[in-house]
N, C-alpha and C positions, 0 to 999 in steps of 0.2 A: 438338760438338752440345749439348753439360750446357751450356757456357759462353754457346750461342745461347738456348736457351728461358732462360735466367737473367736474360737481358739484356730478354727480349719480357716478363719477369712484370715485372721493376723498371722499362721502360715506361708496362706497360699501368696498375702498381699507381700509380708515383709522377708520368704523366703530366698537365702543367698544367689541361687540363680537371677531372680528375678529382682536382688539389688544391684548385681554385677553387668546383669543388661541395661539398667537405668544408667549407674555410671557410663556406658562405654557410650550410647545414644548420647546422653549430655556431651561429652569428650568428641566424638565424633558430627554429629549435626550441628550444623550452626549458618544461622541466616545475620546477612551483613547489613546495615545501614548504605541506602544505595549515594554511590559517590554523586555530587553535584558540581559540574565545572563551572570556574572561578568566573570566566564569558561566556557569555553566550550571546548567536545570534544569529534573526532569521533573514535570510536576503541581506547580509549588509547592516541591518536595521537592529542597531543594540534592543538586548532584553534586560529592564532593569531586576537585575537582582537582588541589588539591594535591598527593594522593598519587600516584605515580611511575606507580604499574600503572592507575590511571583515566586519568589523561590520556595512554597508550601505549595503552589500548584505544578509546580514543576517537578518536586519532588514526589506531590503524588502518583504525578502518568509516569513519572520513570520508573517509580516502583509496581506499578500495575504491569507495564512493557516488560520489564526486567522479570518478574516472578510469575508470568505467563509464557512460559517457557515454549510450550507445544506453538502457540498463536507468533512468538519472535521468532522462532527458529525459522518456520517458513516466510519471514520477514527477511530474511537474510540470503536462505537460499536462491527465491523467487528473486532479488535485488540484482545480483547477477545473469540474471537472463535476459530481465526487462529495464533497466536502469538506461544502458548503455542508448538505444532508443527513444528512450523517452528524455535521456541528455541533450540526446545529438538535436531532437524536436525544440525543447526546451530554448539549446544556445541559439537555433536559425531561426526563431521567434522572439528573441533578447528578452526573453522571459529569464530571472534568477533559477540557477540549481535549484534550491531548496523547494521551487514547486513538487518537484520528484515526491517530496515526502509524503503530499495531500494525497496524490496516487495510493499510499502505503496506508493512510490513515481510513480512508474513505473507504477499500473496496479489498486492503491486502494480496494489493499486485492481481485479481482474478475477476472474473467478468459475471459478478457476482449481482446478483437480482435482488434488493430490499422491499420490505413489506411495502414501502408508498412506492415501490413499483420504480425505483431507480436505476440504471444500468449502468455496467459496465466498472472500468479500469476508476474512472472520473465519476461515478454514480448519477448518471445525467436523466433528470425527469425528463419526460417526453417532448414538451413544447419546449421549455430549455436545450434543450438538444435541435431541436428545430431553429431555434432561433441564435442559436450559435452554427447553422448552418450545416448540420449531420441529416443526412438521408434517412428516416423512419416510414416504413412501411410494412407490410405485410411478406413482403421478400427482403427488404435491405434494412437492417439496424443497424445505423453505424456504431452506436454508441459502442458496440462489441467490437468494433476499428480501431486499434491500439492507436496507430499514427495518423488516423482522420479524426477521431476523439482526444487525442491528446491538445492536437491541433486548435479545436474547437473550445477546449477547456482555456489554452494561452490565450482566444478570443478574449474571451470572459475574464481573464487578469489584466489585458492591457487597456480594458472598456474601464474595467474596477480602480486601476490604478491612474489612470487619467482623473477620475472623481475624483480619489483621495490621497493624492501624492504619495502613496503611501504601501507599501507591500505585504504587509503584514493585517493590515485594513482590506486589503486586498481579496487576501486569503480569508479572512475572517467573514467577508461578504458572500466567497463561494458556500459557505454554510449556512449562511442566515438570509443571506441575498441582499441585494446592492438599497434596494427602497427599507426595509426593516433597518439595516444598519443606517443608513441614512436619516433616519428620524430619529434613531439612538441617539446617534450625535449632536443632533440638533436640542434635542430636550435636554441632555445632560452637559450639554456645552465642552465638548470636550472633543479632541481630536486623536487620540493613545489608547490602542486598544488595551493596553493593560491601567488605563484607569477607568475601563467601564465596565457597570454594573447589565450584566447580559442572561440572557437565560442561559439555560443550564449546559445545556449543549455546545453552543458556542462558547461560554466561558472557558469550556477544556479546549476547546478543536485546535489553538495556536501550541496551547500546550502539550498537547498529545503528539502534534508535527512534531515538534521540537524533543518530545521525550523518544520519538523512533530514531531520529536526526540523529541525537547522541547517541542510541545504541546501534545503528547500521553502521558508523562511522566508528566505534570503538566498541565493534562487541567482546572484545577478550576483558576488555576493562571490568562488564557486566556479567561478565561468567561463560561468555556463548563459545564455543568451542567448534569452530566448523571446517574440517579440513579440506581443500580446495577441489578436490574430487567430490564435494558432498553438496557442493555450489550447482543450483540448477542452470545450465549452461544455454548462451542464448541457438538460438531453434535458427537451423540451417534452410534457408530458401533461397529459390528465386522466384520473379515476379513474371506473371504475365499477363500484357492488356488484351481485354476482350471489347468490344462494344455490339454484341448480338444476344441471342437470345441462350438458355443452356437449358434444353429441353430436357433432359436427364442430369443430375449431378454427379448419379454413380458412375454411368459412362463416359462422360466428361474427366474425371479423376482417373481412370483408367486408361484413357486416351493421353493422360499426361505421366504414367507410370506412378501414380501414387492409388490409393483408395477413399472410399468415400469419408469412412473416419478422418485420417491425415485432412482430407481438403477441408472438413468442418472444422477441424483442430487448429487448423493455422489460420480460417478463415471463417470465425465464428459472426463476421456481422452477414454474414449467407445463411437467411433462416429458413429457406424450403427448401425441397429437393429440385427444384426447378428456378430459372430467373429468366422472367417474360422479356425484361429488357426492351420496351417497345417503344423506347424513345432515344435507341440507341447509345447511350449512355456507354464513356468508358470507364472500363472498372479493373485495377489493379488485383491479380488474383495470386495468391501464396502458395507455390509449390515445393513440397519438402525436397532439398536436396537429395537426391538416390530414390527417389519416390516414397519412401517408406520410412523407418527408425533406427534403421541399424547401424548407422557411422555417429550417432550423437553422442552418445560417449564413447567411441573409441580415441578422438581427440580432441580433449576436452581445452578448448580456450578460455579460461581463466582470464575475469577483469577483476580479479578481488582488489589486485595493489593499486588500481585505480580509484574504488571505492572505498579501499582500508575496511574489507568484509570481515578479513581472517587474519590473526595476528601466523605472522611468516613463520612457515613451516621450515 
């Protein structure tokens, strides 16, 4: 009996169909060693790669970016919609490009809620947000304000970068915060973020900018494949100042030919159905073009070749 099922596994395992699917899987699959450019750098500010431990951490988050496929792809599409915005913010701030990345690394372009309760585009804790000057209350969050939060965030670059000459110190500060990094450098005598010994977290956060940085910028190189109709396109409005009260939101939205969805959707740091406004405050309001969804992809405006999203079709 041992001798008969011995005989049905060395069948079923070593049987010719089931060698000739192992060949052609071998033949066919195949995972690459992810390329690493020869420079690199963030804001201006060379990365040494020479040294052994940067270009090992570098390699790791590009291979993490690279082989999460589902998580980069909407890295790419979403880049197209929100980039161009958060540029235009960037340059009339004389903040470097390459902040756009922290946007990608922190929150993946969506105004996304973390367990310690951070919000938004910039992941901005509450009093943080506060004290970079964002409206927080019970009807106004800005931190869900792409271009009031964005705003808020280059505060907090040009405060960080005044401390530490330094851009990349900079960005490393919005993760760890300006007094923790601050006493890092003091103990360990040193002024380069890639010669210090940092917790865990921070240790990747420069790295991680820098591993999305090379693949938003050359995603064909890393395998992504996005052709320019698949680019999420940036969101058609106009604006309008109110300084009153909006006793109803639904009928407010309808008063402007759009609906209540649409006015939340463009205008997510509006968080009740109502805005008391009793201290007359004015407040820039987003209204979909055509009031609704139906012209956003009929012409789709493409800024890939600006960004080098998609290699040209």
């Amino acid at each position: 009996m041992v001798a008969l099922f011995g005989l049905l596994f060395v069948t079923l395992i070593f049987s010719p169909g089931k060698y000739e699917k192992s060949i052609e899987f071998k033949e066919r699959y195949a995972i690459f060693s992810i390329h690493i450019p020869n420079k690199l750098d963030f804001s201006g500010e060379c990365v040494p790669l020479e040294y052994f431990d940067v270009r090992e951490c570098i390699d790791w988050e590009l291979n993490i970016n690279t082989y999460w496929h589902s998580q980069t792809i909407f890295y790419l599409k979403r880049s197209n919609r929100y980039f161009p915005e958060i540029d235009s913010i960037l340059k009339s701030e004389q903040v470097p490009s390459d902040f756009k990345y922290l946007a990608v690394a922190e929150s993946g372009l969506t105004n996304t809620v973390s367990p310690s309760n951070a919000v938004g585009f910039w992941q901005f804790l509450k009093n943080t947000g506060k004290e970079c000057g964002l409206e927080i209350n019970n009807e106004i969050d800005e931190r869900y304000n792409l271009e009031k939060s964005t705003r808020a965030a280059c505060r907090f670059f040009k405060q960080a970068y005044k401390i530490y000459n330094n851009w990349t110190l900079a960005a490393a500060s919005y993760n760890m915060g300006k007094p923790a990094l601050s006493k890092t450098l003091e103990i360990e005598k040193e002024n380069n973020y890639y010669n210090l010994a940092l917790n865990e977290e921070t240790s990747r956060y420069i790295y991680r900018i820098l591993a999305i940085k090379i693949i938003i910028e050359n995603p064909y190189l890393y395998g992504f494949h996005v052709p320019k109709t698949d680019l999420y396109p940036p969101l058609k409005y106009t604006e309008i100042k109110i300084n009153s009260p909006i006793p109803d939101m639904a009928d407010f939205a309808k008063e402007h030919n759009t609906n209540y969805k649409m006015l939340k959707l463009f205008n997510p740091w509006l968080r009740k159905d109502t805005l008391t406004n009793k201290g007359k405050v004015i407040y820039s309001i987003r209204i979909p073009i055509g009031g609704f969804r139906e012209s956003l992809y009929n012409e789709v405006k493409v800024l890939a070749d600006t960004f080098k999203l998609v290699k040209p079709l």
